[in-house]
N, C-alpha and C positions, 0 to 999 in steps of 0.2 A: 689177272692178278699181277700185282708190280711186287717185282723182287731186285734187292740190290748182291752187286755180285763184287769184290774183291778183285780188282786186276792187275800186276804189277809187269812195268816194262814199258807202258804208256809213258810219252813223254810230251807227246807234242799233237799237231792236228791230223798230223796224216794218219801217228799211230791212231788217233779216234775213229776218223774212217774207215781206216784197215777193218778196226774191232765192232764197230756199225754194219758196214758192209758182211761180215763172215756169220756175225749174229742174224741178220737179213736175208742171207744167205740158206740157214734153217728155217726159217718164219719171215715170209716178207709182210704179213701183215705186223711184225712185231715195229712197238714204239721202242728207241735205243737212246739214252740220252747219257753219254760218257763225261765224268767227273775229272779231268787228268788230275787236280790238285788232291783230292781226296783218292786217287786211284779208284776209283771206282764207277760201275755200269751198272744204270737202271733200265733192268725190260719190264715189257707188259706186252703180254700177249706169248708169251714161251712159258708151259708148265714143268717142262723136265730140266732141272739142274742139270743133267749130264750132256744134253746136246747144249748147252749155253757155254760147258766148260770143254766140249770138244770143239767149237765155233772158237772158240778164243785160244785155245791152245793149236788149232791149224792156222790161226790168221801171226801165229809164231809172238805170243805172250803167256805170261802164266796166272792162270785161274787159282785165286785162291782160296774160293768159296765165297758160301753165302753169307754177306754180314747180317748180324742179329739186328734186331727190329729194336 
């Protein structure tokens, strides 16, 4: 299932990788595909919201939820 996630603190490419990497990190088979201009991170393949927002919050950004569909 694809969920989009709210990220703020992203600014540039390496932040991406950081927040790729740390999501990868829980789930390597997950797809990560980070938005910087909209702020925002699409997974597929991670079912729980809370390990997605603890992966982002230790790659040192802040989660700010699930955006509505």
């Amino acid at each position: 299932m694809e969920k989009t996630y709210k990220v703020e603190g992203m600014t540039c490419g390496g932040c991406a990788q950081s927040v790729e990497k740390a999501i990868k990190g829980i789930a390597p088979a997950a797809t990560v595909k980070v938005d910087l201009e909209n702020k925002q991170v699409t997974v597929t393949g991670v079912e729980d919201d809370t390990l997605v927002a603890q992966a982002v919050e230790g790659a040192g950004f802040d989660y700010e939820g699930l955006v509505s569909p």
